[in-house]
N, C-alpha and C positions, 0 to 999 in steps of 0.2 A: 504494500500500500504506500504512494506517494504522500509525503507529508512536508509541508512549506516554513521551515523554521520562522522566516522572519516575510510572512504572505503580503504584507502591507506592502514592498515593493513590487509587486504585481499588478498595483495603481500604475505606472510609469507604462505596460505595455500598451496604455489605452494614447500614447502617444505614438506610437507606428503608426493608424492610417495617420496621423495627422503631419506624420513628417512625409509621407509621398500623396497628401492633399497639396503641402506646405511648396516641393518639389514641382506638381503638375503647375499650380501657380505662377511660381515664379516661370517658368518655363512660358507659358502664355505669356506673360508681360515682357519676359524678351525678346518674342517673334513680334508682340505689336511696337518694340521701338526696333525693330532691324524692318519692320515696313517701310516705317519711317525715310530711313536709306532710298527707298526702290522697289524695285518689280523684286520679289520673294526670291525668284528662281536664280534672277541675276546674282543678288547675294550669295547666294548659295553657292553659286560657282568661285566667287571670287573666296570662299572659305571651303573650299575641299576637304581640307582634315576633319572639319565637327563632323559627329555624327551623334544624332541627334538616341536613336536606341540605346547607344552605349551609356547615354546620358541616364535614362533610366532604367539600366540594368545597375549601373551603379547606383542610383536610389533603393533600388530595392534588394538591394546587396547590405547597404547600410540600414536599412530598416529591419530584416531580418537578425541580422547581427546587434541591432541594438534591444532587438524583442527577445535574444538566446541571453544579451549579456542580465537584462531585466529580470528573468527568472533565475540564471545562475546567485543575483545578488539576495534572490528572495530564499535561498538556499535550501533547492530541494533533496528532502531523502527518503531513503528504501528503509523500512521495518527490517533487520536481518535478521532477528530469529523472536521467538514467543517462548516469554519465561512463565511461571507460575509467579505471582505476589501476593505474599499470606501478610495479614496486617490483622491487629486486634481492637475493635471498638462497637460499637453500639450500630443497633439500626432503630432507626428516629424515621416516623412518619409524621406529618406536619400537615393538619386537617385547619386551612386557613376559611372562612365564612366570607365568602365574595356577595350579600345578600346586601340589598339596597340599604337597610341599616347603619352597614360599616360607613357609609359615606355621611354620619355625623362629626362634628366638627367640636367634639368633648377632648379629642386628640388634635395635635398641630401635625399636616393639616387637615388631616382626619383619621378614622379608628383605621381605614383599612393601609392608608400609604404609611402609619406610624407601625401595624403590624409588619407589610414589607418588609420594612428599612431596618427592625427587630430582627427576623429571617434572617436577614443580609450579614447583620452582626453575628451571627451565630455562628453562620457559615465560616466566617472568618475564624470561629476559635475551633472547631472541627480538625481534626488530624487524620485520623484512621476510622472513622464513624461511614456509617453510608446516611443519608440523608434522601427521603420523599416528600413530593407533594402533591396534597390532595385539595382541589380544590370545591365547596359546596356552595349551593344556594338551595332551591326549591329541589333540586338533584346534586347528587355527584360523580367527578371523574379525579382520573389521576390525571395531573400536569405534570407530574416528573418520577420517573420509578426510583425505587430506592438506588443511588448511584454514591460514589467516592467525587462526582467531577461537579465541585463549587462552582466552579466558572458557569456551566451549565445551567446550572438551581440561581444564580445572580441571575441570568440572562431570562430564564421561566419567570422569574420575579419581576422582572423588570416589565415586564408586558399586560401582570394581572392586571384587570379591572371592577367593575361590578357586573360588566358586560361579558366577562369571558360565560358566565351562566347565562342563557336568555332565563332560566323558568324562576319565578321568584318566589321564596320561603326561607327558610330553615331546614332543612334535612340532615343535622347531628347526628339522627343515627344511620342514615344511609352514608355520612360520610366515615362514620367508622365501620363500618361494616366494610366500608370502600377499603379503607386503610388495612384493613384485617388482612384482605388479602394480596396488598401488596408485599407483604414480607416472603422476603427469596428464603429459599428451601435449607439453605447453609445455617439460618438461622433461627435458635431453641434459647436463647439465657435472655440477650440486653434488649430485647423487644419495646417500642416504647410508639406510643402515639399520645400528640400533643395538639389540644383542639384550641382554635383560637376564635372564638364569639363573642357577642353578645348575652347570649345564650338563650333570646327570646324563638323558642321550637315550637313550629306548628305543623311539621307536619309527620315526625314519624315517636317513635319510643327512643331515644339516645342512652336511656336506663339501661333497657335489658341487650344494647347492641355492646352498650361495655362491659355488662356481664360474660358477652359472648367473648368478650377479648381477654377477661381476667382468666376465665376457663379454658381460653389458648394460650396461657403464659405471657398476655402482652400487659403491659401497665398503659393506662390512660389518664394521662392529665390535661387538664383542664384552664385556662387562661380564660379570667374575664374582663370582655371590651368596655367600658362605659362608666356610667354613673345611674347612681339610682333614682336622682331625680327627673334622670332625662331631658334628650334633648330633641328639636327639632332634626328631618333629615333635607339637606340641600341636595337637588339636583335637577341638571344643567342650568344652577344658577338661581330657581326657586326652589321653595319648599315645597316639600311634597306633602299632599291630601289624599283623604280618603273617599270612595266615590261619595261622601256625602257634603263634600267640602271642606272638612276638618284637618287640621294640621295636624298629621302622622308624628307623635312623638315616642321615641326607643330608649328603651329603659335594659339596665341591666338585671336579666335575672341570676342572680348568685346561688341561691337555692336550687336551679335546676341544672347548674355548674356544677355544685358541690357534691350533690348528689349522683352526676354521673362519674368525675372522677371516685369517689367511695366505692361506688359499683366494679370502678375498672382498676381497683389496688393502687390508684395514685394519688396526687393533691390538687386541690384548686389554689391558684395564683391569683389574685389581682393584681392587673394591667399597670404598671405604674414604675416611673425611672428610667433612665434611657436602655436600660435592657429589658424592659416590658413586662417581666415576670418572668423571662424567661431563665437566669442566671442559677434561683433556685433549683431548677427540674433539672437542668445539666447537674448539679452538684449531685444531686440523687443517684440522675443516671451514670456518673462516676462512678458508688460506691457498689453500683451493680460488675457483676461477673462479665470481661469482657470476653466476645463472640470473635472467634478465631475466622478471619474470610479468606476464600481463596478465589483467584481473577488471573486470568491470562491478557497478557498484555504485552506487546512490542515495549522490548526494553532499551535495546542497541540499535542504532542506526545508523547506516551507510550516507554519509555527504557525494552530494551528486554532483554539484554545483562548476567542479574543476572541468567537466565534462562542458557543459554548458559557455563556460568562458573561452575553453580551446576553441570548440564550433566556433562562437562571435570572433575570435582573431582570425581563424580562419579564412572568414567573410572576408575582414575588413583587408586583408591582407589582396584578397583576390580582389574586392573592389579597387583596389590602388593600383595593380596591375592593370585591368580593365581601361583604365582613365578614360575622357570622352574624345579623342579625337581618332577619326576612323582613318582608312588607309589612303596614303598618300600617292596610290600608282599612278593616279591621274595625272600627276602634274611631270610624271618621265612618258607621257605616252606620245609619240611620233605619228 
């Protein structure tokens, strides 16, 4: 498998056609001032040697050669063999509430971009963990399976919205139930799912789905979004109402937090600090037994790049050779 150490010079090849546009260009503009001169043909004759082909076989000599050297510099390589890597840590699923709620503004700049930006931190302290993500509203799905690749789970993050769900609710326990089975097979000790709501559920049991996860070894904890007095929800700029006109306001329920984490062997957090609640559950999930992984992966890899650079000298070498002026027999013909 081809792999681009430093891909970002790979922008630069979008400069080839531009340099034999850049080429046919100026090429026009020097035919309309050697008009200028006369009659085309006449000129022509009195400059025998150009030749006009060779003009752009050398362009496109140096175009190619500047598109081999552009990839040589974005340094490509070949996988050379697949190791095993065994690492020990946890696997964390992460049931985040994308339900029009989160877009209350009790959190700067609201519950759901302050949960993010929480994720994002976490990720950051991660070492040998696999890390999922499960996204809910009225349904759920998985947006990231349990993986080692942060970069990854930044980039899923970076795109949630309230929109990634069209159907709108609460489904708590459809989103653990989700989570249930994304744990890969390797994995029986550091199990852990961590929900992040509000915790206002209408629409399924979140109780007995975390029972269903304590009875597979998994711990479920709990984070709650909000405040108890509640707050209006803004969206696209109003507040939102109920088809009766009334101003939809979202309240934390804690009690139906608490209650699910109990169910599922773990603790309820509230929301709060720039680590969100999340700093105590890792501490926990510390003191658990770590889960031995094993993962096949390209460890060593072959630099291609020297390959690359020869070609482009190559080019340029025979472009200089080429030069533009054509044969000269004309001017010894009798």
């Amino acid at each position: 498998m081809l792999f681009f150490a430093q891909a970002q010079f790979l922008w630069l090849l979008l400069l080839v056609p531009l340099i034999l546009v850049g080429y046919g260009i100026g090429r026009a503009l020097r035919v309309k001032r050697i008009r200028k001169f006369g009659d085309q043909e006449l000129v022509a004759e009195l400059m025998p040697s150009y030749s006009g082909a060779k003009g752009w076989t050398r362009a496109i000599l140096f175009s190619l050669a500047f598109g081999l050297f552009t990839i040589g510099l974005a340094r490509p390589q070949i996988g050379a063999k697949l190791t095993e890597h065994r690492a020990k840590g946890a696997e964390i699923v992460i049931c985040l509430d994308v339900s029009n709620s989160m877009l209350a503004e009790d959190y700067s700049p609201n519950r759901l971009e302050r949960a993010k930006l929480s994720i994002s931190r976490l990720t950051d302290k991660l070492k040998d963990d696999r890390i999922g993500l499960v996204l809910f509203a009225g349904t759920s799905f998985v947006q990231l399976p349990v993986t080692t690749d942060y970069v990854s789970a930044k980039m899923f993050l970076s795109s949630i919205d309230t929109g990634s769900i069209p159907v709108q609710g609460t489904a708590m326990g459809d989103a653990i139930n989700t989570a249930i089975r994304c744990f890969s097979a390797q994995s029986e000790k550091s199990r852990v799912i961590i929900v992040i709501s509000d915790g206002e559920n209408h629409e399924d049991d979140p109780v007995q789905a975390a029972k269903l996860a304590a009875e597979n070894g998994i711990k479920v904890y709990t984070i709650g979004v909000g405040s108890d007095t509640g707050v209006p929800i803004r969206l696209n700029g109003e507040l939102l109402k109920d088809s009766e006109g009334n101003i939809v306001v979202t309240r934390l329920d804690r009690e139906k937090l608490r209650e699910v984490a109990l169910a599922g062997g773990g603790a309820y957090v509230h929301a709060e600090g720039d680590e969100f609640g999340l700093n105590p559950i890792i501490s926990d999930i510390r003191k658990m037994e770590d889960e031995e992984f094993a993962s096949v992966m390209f460890e060593e890899y072959n630099e291609q790049y020297m390959y690359f650079f020869a070609a482009a000298l190559l080019l340029l070498v025979i472009e200089m050779l080429v030069g533009e002026r054509g044969s000269r027999r004309k001017l010894f013909e009798r």
